[in-house]
VODO-30639 format. One record per residue (C-alpha): residue in one letter; x negated, y, z. Coordinates in Angstrom, 2 decimals, padded with zeros to 5 digits, m for minus. Each point is the difference from the previous one (the first is absolute). Layout:
BEGIN
   rest      east     north        up
      a         X         Y         Z
...
***
This chain:
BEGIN
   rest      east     north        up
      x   m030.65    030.16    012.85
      x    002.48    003.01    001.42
      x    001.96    001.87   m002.67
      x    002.96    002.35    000.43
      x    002.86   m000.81   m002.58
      x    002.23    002.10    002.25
      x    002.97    001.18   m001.79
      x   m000.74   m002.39   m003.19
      x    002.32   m002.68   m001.48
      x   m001.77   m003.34   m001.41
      x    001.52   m002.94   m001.58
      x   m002.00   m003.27    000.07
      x    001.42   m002.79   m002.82
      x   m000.38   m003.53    001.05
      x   m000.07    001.32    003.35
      x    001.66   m003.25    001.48
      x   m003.20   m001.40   m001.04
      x   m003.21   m001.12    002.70
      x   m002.25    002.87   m001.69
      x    002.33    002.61   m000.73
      x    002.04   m000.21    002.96
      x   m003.35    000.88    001.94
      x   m000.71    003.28   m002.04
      x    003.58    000.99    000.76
      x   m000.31   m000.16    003.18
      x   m003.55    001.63    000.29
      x    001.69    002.52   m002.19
      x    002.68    000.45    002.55
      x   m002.37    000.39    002.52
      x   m002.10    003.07   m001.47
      x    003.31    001.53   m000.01
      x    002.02   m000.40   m003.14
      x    003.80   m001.47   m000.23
      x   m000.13   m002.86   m001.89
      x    002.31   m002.38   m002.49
      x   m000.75   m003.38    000.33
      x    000.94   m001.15   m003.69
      x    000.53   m003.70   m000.86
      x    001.59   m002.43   m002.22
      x    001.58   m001.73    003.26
      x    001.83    002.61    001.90
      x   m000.48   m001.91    003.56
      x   m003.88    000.22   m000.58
      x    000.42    003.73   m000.78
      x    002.15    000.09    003.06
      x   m002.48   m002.03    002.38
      x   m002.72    002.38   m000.68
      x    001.89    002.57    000.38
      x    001.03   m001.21    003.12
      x   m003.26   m000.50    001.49
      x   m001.38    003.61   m000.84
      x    003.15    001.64    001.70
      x   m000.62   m002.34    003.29
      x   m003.45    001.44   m000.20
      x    001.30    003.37    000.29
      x   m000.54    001.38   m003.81
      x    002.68    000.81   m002.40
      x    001.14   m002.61   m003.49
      x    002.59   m001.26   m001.55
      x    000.76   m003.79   m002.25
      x    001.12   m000.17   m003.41
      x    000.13   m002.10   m002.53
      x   m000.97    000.97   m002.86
      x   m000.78   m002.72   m003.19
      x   m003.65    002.13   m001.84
      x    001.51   m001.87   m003.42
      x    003.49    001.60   m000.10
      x   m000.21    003.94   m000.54
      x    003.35    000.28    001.04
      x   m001.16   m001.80    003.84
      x   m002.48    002.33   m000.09
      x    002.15    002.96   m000.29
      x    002.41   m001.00    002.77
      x   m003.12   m000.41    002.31
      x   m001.25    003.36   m001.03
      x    003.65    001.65    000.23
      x   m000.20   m002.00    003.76
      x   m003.82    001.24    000.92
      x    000.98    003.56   m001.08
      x    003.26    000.50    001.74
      x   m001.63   m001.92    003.58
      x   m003.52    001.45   m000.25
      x   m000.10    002.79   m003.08
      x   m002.17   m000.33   m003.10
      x   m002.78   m002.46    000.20
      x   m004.02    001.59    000.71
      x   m001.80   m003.34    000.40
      x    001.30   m003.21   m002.49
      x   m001.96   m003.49    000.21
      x    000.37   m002.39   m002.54
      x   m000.63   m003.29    001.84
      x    002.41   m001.92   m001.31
      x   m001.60   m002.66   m002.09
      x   m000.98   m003.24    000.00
      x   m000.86   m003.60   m002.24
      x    001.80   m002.83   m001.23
      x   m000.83   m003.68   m000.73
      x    001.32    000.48   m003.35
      x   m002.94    002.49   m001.21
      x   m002.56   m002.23    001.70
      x   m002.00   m003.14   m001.60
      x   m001.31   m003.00    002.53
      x   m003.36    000.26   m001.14
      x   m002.71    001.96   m000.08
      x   m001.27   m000.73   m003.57
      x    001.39   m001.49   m002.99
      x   m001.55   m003.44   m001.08
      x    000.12   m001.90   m002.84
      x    002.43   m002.69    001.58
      x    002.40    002.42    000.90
      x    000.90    000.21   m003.71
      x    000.92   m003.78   m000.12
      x    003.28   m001.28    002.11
      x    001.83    001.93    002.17
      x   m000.82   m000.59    003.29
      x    003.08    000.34    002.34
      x   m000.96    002.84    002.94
      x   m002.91    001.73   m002.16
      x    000.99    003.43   m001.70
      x   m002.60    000.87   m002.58
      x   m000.44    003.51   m001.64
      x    002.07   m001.23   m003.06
      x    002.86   m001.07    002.55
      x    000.24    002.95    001.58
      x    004.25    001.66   m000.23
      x    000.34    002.99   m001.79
      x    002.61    000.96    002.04
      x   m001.99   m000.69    003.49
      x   m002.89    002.03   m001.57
      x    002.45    002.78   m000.22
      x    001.44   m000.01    002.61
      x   m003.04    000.08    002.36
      x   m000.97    003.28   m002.36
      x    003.37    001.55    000.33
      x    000.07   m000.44    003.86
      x   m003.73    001.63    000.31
      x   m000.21    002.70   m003.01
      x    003.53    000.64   m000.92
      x    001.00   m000.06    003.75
      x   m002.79    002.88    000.56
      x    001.11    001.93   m002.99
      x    003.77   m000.09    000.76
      x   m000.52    000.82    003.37
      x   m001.90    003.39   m000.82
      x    002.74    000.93   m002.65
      x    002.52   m000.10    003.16
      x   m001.86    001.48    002.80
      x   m002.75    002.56   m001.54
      x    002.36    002.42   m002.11
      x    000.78    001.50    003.24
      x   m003.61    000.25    001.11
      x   m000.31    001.76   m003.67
      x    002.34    002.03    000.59
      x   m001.59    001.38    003.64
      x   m003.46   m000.27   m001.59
      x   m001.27   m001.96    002.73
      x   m000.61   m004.51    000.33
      x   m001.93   m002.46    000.97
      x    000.30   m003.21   m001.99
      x   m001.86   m003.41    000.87
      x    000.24   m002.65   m002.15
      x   m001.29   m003.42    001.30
      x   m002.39   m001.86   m002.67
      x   m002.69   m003.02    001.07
      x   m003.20   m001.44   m000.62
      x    001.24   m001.40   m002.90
      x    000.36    003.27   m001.57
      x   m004.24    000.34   m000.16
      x   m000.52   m003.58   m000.67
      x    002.62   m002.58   m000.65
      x    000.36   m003.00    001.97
      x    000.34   m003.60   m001.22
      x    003.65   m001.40   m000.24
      x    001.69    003.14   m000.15
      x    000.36    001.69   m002.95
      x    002.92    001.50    000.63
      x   m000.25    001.75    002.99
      x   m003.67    001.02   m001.05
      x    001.02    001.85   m003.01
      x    002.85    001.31    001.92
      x   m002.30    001.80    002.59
      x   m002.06    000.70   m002.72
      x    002.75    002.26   m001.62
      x    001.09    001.30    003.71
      x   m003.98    001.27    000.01
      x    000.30    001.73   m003.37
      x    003.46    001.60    000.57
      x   m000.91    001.57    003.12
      x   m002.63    001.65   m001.83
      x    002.21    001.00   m003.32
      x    002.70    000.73    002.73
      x   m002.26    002.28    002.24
      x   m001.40    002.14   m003.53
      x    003.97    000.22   m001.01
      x    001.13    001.32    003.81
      x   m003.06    001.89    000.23
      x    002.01    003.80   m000.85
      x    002.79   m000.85    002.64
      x   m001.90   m000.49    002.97
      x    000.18   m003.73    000.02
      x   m003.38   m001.92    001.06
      x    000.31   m003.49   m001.30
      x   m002.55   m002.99    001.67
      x    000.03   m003.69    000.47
      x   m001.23   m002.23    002.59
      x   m001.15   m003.14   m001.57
      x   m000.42   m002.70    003.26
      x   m002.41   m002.66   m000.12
      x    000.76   m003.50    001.72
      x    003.00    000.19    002.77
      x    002.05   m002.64    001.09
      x    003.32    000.67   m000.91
      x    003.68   m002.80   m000.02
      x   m001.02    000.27   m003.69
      x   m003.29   m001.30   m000.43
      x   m000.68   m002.38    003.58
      x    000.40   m003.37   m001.63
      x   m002.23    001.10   m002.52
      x   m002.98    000.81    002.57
      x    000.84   m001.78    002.84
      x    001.01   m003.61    000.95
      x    002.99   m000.97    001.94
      x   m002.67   m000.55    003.11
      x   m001.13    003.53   m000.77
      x   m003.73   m000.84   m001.49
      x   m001.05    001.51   m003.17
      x    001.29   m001.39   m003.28
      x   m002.53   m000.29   m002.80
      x    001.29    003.06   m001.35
      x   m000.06    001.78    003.39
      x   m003.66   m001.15    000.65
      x   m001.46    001.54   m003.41
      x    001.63    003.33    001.05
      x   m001.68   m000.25    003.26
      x   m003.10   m000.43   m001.50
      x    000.30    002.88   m001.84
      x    000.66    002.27    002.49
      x   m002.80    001.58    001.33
      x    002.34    000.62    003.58
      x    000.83   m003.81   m000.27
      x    003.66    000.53    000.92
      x    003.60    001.11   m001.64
      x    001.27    003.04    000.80
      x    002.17    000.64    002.71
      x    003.15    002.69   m000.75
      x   m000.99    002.37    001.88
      x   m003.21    000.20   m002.58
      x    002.01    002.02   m002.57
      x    001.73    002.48    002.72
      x   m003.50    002.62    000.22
      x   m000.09   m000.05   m003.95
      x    003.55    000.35   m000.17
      x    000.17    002.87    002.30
      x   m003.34    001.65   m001.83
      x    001.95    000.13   m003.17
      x    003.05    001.69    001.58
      x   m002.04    002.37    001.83
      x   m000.05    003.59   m001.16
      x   m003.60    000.18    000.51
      x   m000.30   m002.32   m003.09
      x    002.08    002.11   m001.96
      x   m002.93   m000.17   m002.88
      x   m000.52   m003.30    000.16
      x    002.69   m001.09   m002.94
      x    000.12   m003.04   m002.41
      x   m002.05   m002.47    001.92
      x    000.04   m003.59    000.40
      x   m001.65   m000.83    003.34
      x   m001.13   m003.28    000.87
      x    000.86   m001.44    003.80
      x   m002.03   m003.63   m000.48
      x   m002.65   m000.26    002.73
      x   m002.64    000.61   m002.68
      x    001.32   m002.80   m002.64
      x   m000.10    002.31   m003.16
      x   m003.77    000.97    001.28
      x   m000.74   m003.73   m000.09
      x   m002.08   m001.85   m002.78
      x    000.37   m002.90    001.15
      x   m004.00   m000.50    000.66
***
């Protein structure tokens, strides 16, 4: 898909990151100068990297989507490199083992003994819970406070948030991270209404199945066949395969587009048909 983001300034959190490092660069492409933020400043930096070999125009910094006071500095940084951000992508995100049981379902037995290894719903951390919704939802809300006031104050913005599959229907084992996405789904809508007198379109992507550094042992095997897990995906794919990266880069540059200028508080799914699936 061919855009022209000539002249426009995006930032991409999480950027460092196998997904969002790809819409960077496909945003760099279609013309726009781009910060590569990330929590790791040499990921930033690598991606960066890579898009200015290519020819295109970016920049690395790191930026923490948690601290308001990180984000600042990388918006003071964006703005005084680039100017005031048009395009901002929330990708930073991401699960932890502490917001995730080891099974499935709950059984009776699972209420006796503790058995060492097995994390049921009533042993799941408090903490890890929130800190997996912090990093997805609070993460996505901080970063809009820093980076959309000046796209208020221009009247014009593009904001795409990155939600999942587990935002229609929640997947086993991660409660979390479901509920998370869930919330990212519903704030880009609330968020899209409240921007909606300042010239600020507000969308999500929500990704089905990719293989990512973040979720490979769970679908795949160290000999790279299908895990369990991985198989009943499969199967529930109509396309029979994961996405690839470059998957999300025609949505992603849809959404941007000006010629989508009334398409505003959507959540669009990227999943190879799984949320058309019943299962039969």
């Amino acid at each position: 898909m061919k855009v022209d983001l000539s002249g426009k300034v995006a930032v991409v959190t999480g950027g460092g990151g196998i997904l969002c490092s790809v819409m960077a660069k496909a945003l760099a492409a279609s013309g726009a100068k781009v910060a590569i933020l990330d929590l790791k400043q040499e990921a930033a930096q690598r991606v960066a990297d890579e898009i200015t070999s290519a020819g295109y125009t970016a920049i690395g910094v790191e930026a923490n989507v948690l601290d308001p006071a990180s984000l600042q500095q990388a918006a003071d940084v964006v703005s005084a490199k680039f100017g005031s951000c048009d395009i901002l992508v929330n990708g930073a995100g991401g699960n932890h083992p502490r917001g995730t049981t080891s099974k499935e379902y709950l059984y009776p037995e699972d209420l006796q003994a503790k058995v060492e290894g097995v994390t049921t719903f009533f042993d799941l951390d408090s903490a890890g819970v929130g800190f997996v919704f912090n990093l997805n939802f609070l993460g996505t809300l901080l970063t809009c406070q820093a980076f959309c006031r000046e796209m208020a104050a221009k009247k014009a913005g593009c904001v795409i948030n990155i939600s999942s599959m587990n935002a229609f229907t929640p997947l086993t084992k991660i409660p979390a991270y479901s509920g998370a996405k869930a919330a990212i789904s519903n704030f880009t809508q609330w968020l899209a209404v409240h921007f909606s007198k300042v010239g600020i379109r507000v969308n999500a992507i929500a990704p089905g199945f990719f293989l990512t550094n973040q979720n490979r042992t769970l679908l795949t095997n160290a000999d790279g066949s299908l895990t369990a897990r991985g198989e009943t995906i499969l199967s529930h794919t109509p396309q029979g395969r994961f996405g690839v990266p470059d998957d999300l880069t025609g949505a992603l540059l849809f959404l941007c587009d000006e010629s989508a200028s009334f398409i505003d508080g959507i959540v669009l799914p990227v999943d190879g048909a799984f949320s058309a699936f019943s299962g039969v």
